[in-house]
N, C-alpha and C positions, 0 to 999 in steps of 0.2 A: 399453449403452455400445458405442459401435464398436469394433472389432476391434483398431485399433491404441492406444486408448486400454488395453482388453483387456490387452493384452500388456505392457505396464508392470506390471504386477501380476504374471507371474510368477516373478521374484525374490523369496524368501520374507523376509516382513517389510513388504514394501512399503504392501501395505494397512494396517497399521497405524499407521506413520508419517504415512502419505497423511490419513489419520482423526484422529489425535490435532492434525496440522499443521492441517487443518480446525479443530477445537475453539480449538489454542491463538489461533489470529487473529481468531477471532472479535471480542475486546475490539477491533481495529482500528478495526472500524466501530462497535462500540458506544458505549465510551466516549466520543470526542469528541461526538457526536451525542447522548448519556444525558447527559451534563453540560449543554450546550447545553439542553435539553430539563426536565432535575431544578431549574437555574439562572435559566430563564425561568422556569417553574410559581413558585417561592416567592418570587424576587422580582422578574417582573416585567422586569427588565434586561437586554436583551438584548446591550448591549455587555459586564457583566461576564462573560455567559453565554461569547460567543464568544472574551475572549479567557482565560479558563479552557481552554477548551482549546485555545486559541492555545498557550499554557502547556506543555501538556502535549506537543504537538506538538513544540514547542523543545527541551524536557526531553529527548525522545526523541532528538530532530537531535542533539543531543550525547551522549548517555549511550551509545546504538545502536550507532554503530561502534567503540567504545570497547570494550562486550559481545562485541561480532561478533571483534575482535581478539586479545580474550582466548581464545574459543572457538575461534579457530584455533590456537593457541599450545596452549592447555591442555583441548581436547575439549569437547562442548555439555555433558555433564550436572556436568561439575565447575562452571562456570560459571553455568549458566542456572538452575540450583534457587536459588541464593543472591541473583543476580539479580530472579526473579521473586518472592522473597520482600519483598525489601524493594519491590516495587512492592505487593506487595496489601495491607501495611500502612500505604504512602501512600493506598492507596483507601479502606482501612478510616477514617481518620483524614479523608480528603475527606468519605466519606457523614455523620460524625459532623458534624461542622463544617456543614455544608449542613443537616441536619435539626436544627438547636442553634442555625442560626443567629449562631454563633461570626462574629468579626469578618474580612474579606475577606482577608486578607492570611494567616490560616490555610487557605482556598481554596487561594489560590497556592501554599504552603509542601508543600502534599498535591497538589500536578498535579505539582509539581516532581518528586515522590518517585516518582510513576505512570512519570514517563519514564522510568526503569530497568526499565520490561518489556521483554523481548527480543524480536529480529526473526525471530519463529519460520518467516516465511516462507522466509528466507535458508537455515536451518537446514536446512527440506527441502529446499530446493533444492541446497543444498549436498550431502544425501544422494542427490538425484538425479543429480548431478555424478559422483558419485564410481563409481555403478554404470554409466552411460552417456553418460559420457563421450566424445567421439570420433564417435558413432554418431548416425541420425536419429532414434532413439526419444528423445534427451536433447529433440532439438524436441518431440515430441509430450507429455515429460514436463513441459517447461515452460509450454505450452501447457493441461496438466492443470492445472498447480499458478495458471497465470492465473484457469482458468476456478472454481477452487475461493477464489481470492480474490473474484471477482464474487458466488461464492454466499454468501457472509460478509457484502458489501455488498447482496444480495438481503434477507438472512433478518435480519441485524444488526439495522437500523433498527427493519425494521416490530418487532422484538422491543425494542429497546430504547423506541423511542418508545412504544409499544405500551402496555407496563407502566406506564411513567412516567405514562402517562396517564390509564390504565385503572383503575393498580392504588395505587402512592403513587408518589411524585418520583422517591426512592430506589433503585428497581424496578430500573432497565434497568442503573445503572451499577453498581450490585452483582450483576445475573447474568453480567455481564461480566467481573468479578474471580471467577466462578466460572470459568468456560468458559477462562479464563487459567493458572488453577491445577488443573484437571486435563487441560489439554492439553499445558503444557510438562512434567508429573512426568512423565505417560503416555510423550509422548516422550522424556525422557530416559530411563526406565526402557527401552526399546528399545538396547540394546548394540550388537547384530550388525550393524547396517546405520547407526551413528554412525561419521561421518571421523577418519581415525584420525588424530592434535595433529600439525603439522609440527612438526619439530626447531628449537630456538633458530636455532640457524645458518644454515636456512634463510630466515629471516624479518633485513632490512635495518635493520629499527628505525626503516624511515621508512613513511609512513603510504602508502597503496594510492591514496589520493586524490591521489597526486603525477602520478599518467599523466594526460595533458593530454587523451585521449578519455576517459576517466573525469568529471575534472572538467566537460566540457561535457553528458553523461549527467545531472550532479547538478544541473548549474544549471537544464539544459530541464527538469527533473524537479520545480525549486523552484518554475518558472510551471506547470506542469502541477498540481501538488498543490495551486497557488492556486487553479486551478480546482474543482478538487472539495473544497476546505476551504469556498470560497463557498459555491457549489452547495448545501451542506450546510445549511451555515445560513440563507441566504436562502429557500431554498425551504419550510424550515419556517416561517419568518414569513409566508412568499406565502401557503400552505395557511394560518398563522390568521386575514390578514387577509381570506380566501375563507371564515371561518366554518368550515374543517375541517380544526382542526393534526393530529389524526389521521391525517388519510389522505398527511402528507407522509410517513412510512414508506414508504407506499402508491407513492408518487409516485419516490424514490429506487430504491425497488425495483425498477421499470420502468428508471430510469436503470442500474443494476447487471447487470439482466436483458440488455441489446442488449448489452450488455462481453461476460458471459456466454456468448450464444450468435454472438459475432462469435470468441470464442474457442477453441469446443469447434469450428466451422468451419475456423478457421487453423490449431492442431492438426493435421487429417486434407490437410493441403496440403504438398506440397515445394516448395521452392523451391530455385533455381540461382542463382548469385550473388550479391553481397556483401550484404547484410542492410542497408546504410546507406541506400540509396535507400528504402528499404520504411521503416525508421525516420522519414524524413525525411517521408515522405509521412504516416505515423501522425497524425506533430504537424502537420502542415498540417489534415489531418481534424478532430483534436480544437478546434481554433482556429476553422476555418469554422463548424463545430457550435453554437459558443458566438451566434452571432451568432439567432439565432433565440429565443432564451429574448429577446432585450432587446423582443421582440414579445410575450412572451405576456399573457394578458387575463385564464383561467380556468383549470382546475387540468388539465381534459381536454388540453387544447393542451399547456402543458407537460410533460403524461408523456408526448405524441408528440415534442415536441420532445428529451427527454432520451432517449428509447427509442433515437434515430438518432444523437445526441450518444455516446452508448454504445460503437456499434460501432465506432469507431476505437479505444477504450481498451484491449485485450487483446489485439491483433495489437502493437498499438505496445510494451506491457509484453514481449510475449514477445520481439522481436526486441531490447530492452532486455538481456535475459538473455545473448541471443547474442554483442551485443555487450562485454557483460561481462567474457565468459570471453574475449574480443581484449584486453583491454585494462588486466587483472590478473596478476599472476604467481599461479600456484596454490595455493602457500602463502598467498596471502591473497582467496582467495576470497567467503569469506562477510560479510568484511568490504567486498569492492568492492560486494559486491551489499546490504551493510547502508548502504552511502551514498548508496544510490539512494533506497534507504526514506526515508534521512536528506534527500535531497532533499524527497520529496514530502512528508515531517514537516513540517519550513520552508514549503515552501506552503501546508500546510493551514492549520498555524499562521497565516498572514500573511491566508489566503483569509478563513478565520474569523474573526480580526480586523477586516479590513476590512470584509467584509459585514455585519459586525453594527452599526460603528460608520455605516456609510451607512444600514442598515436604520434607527437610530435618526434620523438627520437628517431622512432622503430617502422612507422607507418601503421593502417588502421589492420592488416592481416595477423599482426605480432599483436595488438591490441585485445585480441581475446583470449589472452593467456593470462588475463587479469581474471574474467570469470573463472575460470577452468581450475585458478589455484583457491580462488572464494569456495568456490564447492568442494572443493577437498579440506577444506578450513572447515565449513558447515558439517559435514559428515563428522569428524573430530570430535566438535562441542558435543554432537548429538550423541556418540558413544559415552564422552566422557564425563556426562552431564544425565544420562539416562536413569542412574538409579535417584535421581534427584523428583525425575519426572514421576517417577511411584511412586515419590509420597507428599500427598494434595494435603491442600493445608486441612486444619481441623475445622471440622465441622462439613469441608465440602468434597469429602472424599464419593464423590459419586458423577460421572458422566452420565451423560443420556442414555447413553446403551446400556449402562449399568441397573440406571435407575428402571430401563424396560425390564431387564431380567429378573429384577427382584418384584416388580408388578406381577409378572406373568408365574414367576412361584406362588406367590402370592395366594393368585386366580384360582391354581393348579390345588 
């Protein structure tokens, strides 16, 4: 690992968190995609398949910063164990229903319950906030925690699809409710390095999603997550109707992988100057990217085409972050940054819906012109939403790179 990655680590505790936040996300990529996947095998359907975890996506848009709110108020382990309990026996209660073949609307009733798992993401980042703060290494730590999300959608799929396929339906969405319950106990079982509850009186009683460069972060985030909700499920249909639903793990993995190491890349880079131009160009990235899938023919073509589709995704999340911290008060941190998630939940959801119900009409080839018109939706907000993103709320008007520059005057 490089050296400044290196150095994140030593704060004691850090690797533990860093590890457990690994495991807990995993369900991220699993579940939507293990349901999709458990849902087509037994019956076939691909539109109930997608929008089950259309479902679940929603579930989370709403439950998520509801969690994340409470967790700042009242600490993560008081919250997130009770939280993620009642998510794993909505899961428990889905697999049963899907393998029983129970009537559809029990489905729905058990994705619903799923969306009460917590945004463990926010969580660490929230603990990385809290240690390096202020400083460049919070870039390089968010930058970590991007590329540890890519690995989740690297290793997720091919696992959950994998089993599903391999091994029974069941497989993938229930190692997911594994990996969900011993990465959030693990994590809260860590003390030392959990944000310690802001005070009532700190907190306004109005919601963190009222800062106007916020809301435009959730909305570009809502066509953004359209895109990889699609992606998701069409590409699995592409891969069966190529004769090889296997290998779309395969195929996604590649699309995770360019995220991945566009990310462990941006990481080890500094930057000067406002972070919003670089945003701005993220989404333009990810939007041109899309346009190349509505070409592809064979399954080779589109792992190139998502492998470069990729590399705009984890520079664009990280500066995401940065903006964040402009554009929340501190007391409600982990909730700014669970509305983001709550963005991309609402895309997914809508991605995954859509794609499956054109997959049905159209076939899975016509299915990526659901991404393709999300990105040109995302680019939009981001124009039209940008003089929003200059002005950080009061008091937090200063990025990382900012706060270097005025150091190094300072110095000077």
């Amino acid at each position: 690992m490089p050296s400044p990655y290196r150095a994140l680590f030593a704060v004691p505790g850090t690797r533990s968190f860093a590890l457990a936040g690994f495991l807990g996300r995993m369900p991220l990529s699993m579940m939507g995609i293990g349901v999709v996947t458990m849902v087509s095998q037994l019956t076939g359907r691909y539109g109930l398949a997608g929008a089950l975890s259309a479902t679940i996506a929603l579930s989370a848009a709403v439950a998520g910063p509801q969690v994340s709110r409470l967790v700042d108020r009242h600490g993560q382990r008081r919250v997130l164990r009770p939280a993620t309990l009642v998510a794993l026996t909505a899961a428990a209660l889905l697999l049963l229903a899907a393998h029983f073949t129970w009537p559809d609307w029990t489905l729905f009733v058990a994705c619903v319950g799923i969306g009460c798992v917590p945004s463990v993401g926010a969580m660490v980042r929230a603990r990385w906030a809290v240690l390096y703060r202020g400083t460049p290494q919070l870039h390089t730590a968010y930058s970590l925690e991007s590329v540890i999300d890519e690995m989740c959608f690297i290793f997720g799929p091919i696992i959950s699809i994998g089993l599903s396929t391999a091994w029974f339906p069941e497989a993938g969405p229930l190692l997911a409710a594994c990996f969900l319950a011993v990465g959030v106990f693990w994590l809260t079982a860590q003390k030392s390095t959990e944000p310690v509850p802001h005070p009532r009186e700190q907190h306004t009683g109005r919601s963190a999603l009222r800062s106007p460069g916020l809301q435009v972060l959730v909305v570009a985030f809502v066509a953004t997550g359209t895109i990889f909700g699609a992606v998701d499920v069409v590409t699995v249909a592409f891969a069966e109707e190529q004769g090889h639903k296997s290998a779309a793990s395969l195929v996604l993995a590649v699309y995770a992988a360019g995220s991945c190491l566009a990310g462990v890349v941006f990481g080890l880079l500094r930057f000067k100057g406002a972070p919003e131009p670089r945003w701005l160009l993220g989404i333009c990235g990810m939007a041109v990217s899309m346009i190349p899938l509505l070409l592809v023919g064979n399954l080779p073509f589109l792992a190139v085409a998502l492998f470069l589709a990729g590399l705009s995704i984890a520079p664009t999340m990280i500066t995401t972050m940065s903006l964040i911290e402009q554009h929340v008060p501190r007391a409600q941190l982990t909730e700014g940054m669970t509305w983001t998630s709550t963005g991309l939940a609402v895309g997914v959801a809508l991605g995954s819906s859509a794609g499956g119900w054109v997959i049905d009409a159209e076939g899975a080839r016509t299915g990526y012109v659901v991404p393709a018109v999300a990105g040109a939706v995302a680019v939009a907000v981001g124009f039209l939403g940008y003089r929003r993103l200059k002005r950080p709320a009061p008091g937090r008007g200063g990025s990382v790179e900012q706060h270097n520059e005025r150091e190094e005057r300072h110095v000077a």
